[in-house]
C-alpha positions as CSV (number, residue, x, y, z in Angstrom):
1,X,163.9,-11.6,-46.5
2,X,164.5,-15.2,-45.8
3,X,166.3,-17.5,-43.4
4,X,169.1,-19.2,-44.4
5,X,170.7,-20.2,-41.0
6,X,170.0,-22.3,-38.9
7,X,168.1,-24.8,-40.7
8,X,164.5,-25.5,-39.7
9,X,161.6,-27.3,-41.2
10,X,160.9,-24.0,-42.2
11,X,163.7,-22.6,-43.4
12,X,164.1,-25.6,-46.1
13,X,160.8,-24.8,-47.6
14,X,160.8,-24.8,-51.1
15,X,161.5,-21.2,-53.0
16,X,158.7,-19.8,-53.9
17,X,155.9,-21.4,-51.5
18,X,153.8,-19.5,-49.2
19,X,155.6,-21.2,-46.4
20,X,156.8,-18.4,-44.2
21,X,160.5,-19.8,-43.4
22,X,161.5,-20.3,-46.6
23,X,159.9,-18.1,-49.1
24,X,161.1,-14.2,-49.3
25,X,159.1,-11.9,-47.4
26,X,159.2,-9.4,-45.5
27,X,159.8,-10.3,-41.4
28,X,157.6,-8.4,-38.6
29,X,159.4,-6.5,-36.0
30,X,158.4,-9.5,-33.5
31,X,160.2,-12.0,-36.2
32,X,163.5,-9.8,-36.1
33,X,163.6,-9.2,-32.6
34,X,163.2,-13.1,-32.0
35,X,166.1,-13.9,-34.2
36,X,168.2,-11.2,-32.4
37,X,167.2,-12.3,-29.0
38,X,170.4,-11.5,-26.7
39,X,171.0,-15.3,-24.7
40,X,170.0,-15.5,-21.5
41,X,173.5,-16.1,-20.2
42,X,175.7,-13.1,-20.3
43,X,179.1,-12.7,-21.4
44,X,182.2,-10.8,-20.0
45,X,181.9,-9.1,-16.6
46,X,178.5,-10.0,-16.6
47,X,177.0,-8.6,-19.7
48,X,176.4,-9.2,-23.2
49,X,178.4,-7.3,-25.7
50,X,177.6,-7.1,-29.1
51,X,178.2,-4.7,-32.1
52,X,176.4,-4.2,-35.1
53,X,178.6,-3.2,-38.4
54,X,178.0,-3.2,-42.2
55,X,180.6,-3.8,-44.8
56,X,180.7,-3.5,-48.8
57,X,181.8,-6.7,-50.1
58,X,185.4,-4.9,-50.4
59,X,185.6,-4.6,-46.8
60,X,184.7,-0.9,-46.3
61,X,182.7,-0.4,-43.1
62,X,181.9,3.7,-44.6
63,X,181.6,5.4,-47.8
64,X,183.1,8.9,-47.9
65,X,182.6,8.6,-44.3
66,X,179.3,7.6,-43.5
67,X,178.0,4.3,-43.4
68,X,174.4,5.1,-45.1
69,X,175.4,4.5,-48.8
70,X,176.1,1.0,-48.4
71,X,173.2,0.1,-46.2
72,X,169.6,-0.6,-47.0
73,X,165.6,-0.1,-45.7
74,X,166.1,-4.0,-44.0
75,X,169.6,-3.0,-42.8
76,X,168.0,0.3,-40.6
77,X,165.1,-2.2,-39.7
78,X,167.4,-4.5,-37.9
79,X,169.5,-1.5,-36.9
80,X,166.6,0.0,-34.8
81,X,165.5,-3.6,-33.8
82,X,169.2,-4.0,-32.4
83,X,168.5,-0.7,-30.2
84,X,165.3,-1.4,-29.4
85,X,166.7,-4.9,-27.5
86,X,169.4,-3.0,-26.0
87,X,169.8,-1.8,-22.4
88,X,172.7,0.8,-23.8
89,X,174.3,1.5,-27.1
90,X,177.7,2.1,-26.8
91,X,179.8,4.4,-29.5
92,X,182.9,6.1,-29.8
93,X,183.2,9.8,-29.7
94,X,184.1,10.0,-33.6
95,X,181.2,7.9,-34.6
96,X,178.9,10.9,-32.4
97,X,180.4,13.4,-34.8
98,X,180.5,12.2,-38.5
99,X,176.8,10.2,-38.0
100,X,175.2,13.2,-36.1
101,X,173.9,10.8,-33.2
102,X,170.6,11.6,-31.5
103,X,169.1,10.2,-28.4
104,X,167.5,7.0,-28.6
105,X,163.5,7.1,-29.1
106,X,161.1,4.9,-27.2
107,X,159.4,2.8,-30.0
108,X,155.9,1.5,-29.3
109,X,156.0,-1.7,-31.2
110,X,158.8,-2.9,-28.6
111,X,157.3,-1.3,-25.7
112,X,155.7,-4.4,-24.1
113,X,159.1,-6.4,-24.8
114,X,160.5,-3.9,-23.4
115,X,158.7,-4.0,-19.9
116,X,158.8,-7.8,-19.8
117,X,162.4,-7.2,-19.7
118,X,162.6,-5.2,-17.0
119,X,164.1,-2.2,-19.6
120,X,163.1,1.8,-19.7
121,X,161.1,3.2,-22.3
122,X,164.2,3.4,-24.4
123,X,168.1,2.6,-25.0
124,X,170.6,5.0,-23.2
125,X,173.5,6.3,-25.2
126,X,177.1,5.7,-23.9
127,X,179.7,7.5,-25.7
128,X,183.3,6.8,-24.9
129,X,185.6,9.9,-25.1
130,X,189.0,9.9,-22.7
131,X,189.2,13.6,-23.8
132,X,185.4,14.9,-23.0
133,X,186.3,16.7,-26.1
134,X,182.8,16.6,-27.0
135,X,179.7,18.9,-28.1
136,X,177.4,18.6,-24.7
137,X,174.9,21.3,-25.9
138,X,173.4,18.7,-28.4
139,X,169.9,16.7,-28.1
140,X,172.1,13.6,-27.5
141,X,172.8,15.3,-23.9
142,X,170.6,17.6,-23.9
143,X,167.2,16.2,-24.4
144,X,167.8,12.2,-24.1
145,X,164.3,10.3,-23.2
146,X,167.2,8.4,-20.5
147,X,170.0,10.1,-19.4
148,X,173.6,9.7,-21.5
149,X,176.4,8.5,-20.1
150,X,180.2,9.3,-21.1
151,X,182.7,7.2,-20.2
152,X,185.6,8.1,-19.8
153,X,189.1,7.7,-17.9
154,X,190.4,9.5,-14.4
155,X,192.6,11.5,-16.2
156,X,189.7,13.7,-18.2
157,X,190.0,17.4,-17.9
158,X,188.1,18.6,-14.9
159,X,185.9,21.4,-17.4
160,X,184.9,18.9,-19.5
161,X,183.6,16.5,-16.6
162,X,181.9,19.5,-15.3
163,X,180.4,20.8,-18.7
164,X,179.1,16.8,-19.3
165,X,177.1,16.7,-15.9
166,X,175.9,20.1,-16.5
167,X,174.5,19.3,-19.5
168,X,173.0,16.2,-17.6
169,X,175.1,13.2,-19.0
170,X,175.7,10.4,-16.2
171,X,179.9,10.4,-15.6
172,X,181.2,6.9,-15.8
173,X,185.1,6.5,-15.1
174,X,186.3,3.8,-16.5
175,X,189.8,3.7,-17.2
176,X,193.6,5.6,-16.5
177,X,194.0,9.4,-17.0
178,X,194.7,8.5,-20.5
179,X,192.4,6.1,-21.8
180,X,189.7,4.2,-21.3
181,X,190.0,0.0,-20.8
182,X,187.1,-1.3,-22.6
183,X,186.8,-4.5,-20.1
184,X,186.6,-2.3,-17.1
185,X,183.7,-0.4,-19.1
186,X,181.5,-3.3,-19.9
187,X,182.3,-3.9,-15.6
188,X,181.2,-0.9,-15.1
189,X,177.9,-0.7,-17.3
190,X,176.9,-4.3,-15.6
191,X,177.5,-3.3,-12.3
192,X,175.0,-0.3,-13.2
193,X,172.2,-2.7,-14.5
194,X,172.9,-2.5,-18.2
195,X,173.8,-6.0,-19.2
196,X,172.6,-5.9,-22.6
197,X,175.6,-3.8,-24.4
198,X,175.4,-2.9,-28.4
199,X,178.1,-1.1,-30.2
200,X,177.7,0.5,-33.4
201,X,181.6,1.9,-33.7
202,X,183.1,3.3,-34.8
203,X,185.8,0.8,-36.4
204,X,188.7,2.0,-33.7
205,X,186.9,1.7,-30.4
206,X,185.6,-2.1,-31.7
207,X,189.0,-2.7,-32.3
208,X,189.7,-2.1,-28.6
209,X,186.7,-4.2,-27.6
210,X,188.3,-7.0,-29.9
211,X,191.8,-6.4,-28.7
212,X,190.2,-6.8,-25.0
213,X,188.7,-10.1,-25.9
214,X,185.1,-8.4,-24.4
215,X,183.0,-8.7,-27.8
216,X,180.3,-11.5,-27.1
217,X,178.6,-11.1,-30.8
218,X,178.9,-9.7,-34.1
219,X,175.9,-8.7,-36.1
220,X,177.4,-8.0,-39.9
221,X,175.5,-6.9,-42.7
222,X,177.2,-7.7,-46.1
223,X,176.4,-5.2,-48.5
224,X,176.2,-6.2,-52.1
225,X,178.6,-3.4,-53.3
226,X,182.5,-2.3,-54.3
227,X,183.9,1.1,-53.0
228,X,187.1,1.0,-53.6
229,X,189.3,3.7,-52.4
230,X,190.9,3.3,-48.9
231,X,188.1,3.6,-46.3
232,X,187.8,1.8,-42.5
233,X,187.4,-1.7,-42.3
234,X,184.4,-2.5,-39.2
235,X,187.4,-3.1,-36.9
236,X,190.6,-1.0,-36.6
237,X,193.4,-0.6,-34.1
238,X,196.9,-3.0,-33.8
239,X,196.3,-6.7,-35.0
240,X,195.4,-9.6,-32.7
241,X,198.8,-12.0,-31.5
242,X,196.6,-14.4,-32.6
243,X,192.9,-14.3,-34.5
244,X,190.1,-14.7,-32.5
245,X,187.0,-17.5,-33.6
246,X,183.9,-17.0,-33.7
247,X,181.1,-18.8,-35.4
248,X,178.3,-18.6,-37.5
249,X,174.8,-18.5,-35.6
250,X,172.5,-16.7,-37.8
251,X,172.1,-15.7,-41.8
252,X,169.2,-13.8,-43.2
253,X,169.1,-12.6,-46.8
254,X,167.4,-10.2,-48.6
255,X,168.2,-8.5,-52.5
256,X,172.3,-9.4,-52.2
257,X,172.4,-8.3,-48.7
258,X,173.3,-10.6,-46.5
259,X,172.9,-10.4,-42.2
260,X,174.8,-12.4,-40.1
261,X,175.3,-13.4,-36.6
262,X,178.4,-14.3,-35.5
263,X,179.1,-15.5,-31.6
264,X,182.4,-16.1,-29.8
265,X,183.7,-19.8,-29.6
């Protein structure tokens, strides 16, 4: 891998020197999770929200549903280092189901980041669902390291609230007996200490994140490959009145792929 943004002294060593900015290599854990450093001032409602997506260069965020065939070994590695940062990961119901989501495991080579922080052992799980309509006898509920949470809106049938706190997940209401408002869920995860927020999808609840105008960061991965065919793009949902800006803070390479940070003007 190798930095391409921002510039440093490093970074504009020449190809193929042992200088460690410049030449190709492959980055430690404490290298990624330096250049994925949340900021120290939070974002909307008083947290940082940031989602991590990968895309083929067509602009498919899946292939025949899952998004494993058009990722890579250094695309999981800054995956995990993503989570391992994170006070919660939040995902949609949908995204639970086709990627068979597990709870998050406490990893030792961030544990001592970790505690500096002020963060558990591990990540909690938030997975947004105004239905409930959920499996709650699997390890995600079951046997978490830190409790899950569900949000999800006033309205959700009364079973399925009782069935998720059986099963041990933490309740969180956060929006109408319809749906859930993703602002008033970022609110609500601040006001309960977790102020550094990662989503990994799916493409429809981003696109209510986006349409909120709550997404603080956008950590893309550009995979060097054509699908075709008519899968997601990373963001779905009803188009923006107008686009939103962000801009380019961070670009590593490796083999084609491509790993970008982008950050709300």
């Amino acid at each position: 891998m190798r930095r391409l943004l921002p510039v440093t002294d490093q970074t504009a060593a020449a190809p193929g020197t042992e200088h460690p900015g410049g030449a190709a290599r492959e980055w430690s854990l404490d290298e990624l999770a330096e250049a994925y450093a949340y900021p120290a001032d939070t974002g909307s409602g008083g947290a940082w929200l940031r989602a991590n997506m990968v895309s083929s260069l067509d602009g498919a965020a899946q292939h025949e549903g899952r998004s494993q065939p058009i990722s890579t070994a250094t695309d999981m590695r800054i995956f995990g280092t993503l989570r391992a940062l994170a006070d919660v990961v939040v995902v949609g119901a949908e995204t639970v189901r086709l990627e068979g989501y597990r709870p998050a495991r406490a990893r030792d080579a961030f544990a001592g980041r970790r505690a500096a922080a002020g963060q558990g052992p591990a990540p909690a799980i938030a997975v947004v669902s105004a239905s409930l309509e959920l499996d709650f006898s699997l390890p995600l509920f079951t046997a978490p390291l830190v409790p899950t949470l569900v949000i999800t809106g006033a309205g959700a049938p009364s079973d399925r609230l009782a069935a998720a706190r059986q099963a041990g997940a933490r309740v969180v209401i956060a929006g109408d007996a319809n749906a859930v408002d993703p602002a008033r869920a970022v609110r609500e995860l601040a006001g309960l200490g977790f102020r550094r927020l990662l989503t990994e999808g799916g493409p429809r609840m981003l696109g209510q994140f986006v349409a909120a105008g709550v997404l603080d960061e956008l950590c893309l991965t550009l995979s060097p490959v054509l699908t075709s065919g008519d899968a997601q793009r990373i963001v779905g949902g009803p188009g923006l009145a107008e686009p939103e800006r962000f801009r380019l803070a961070g670009l590593l390479e490796e083999a084609g792929f491509l790993f970008a940070r982008y950050r709300r003007i």
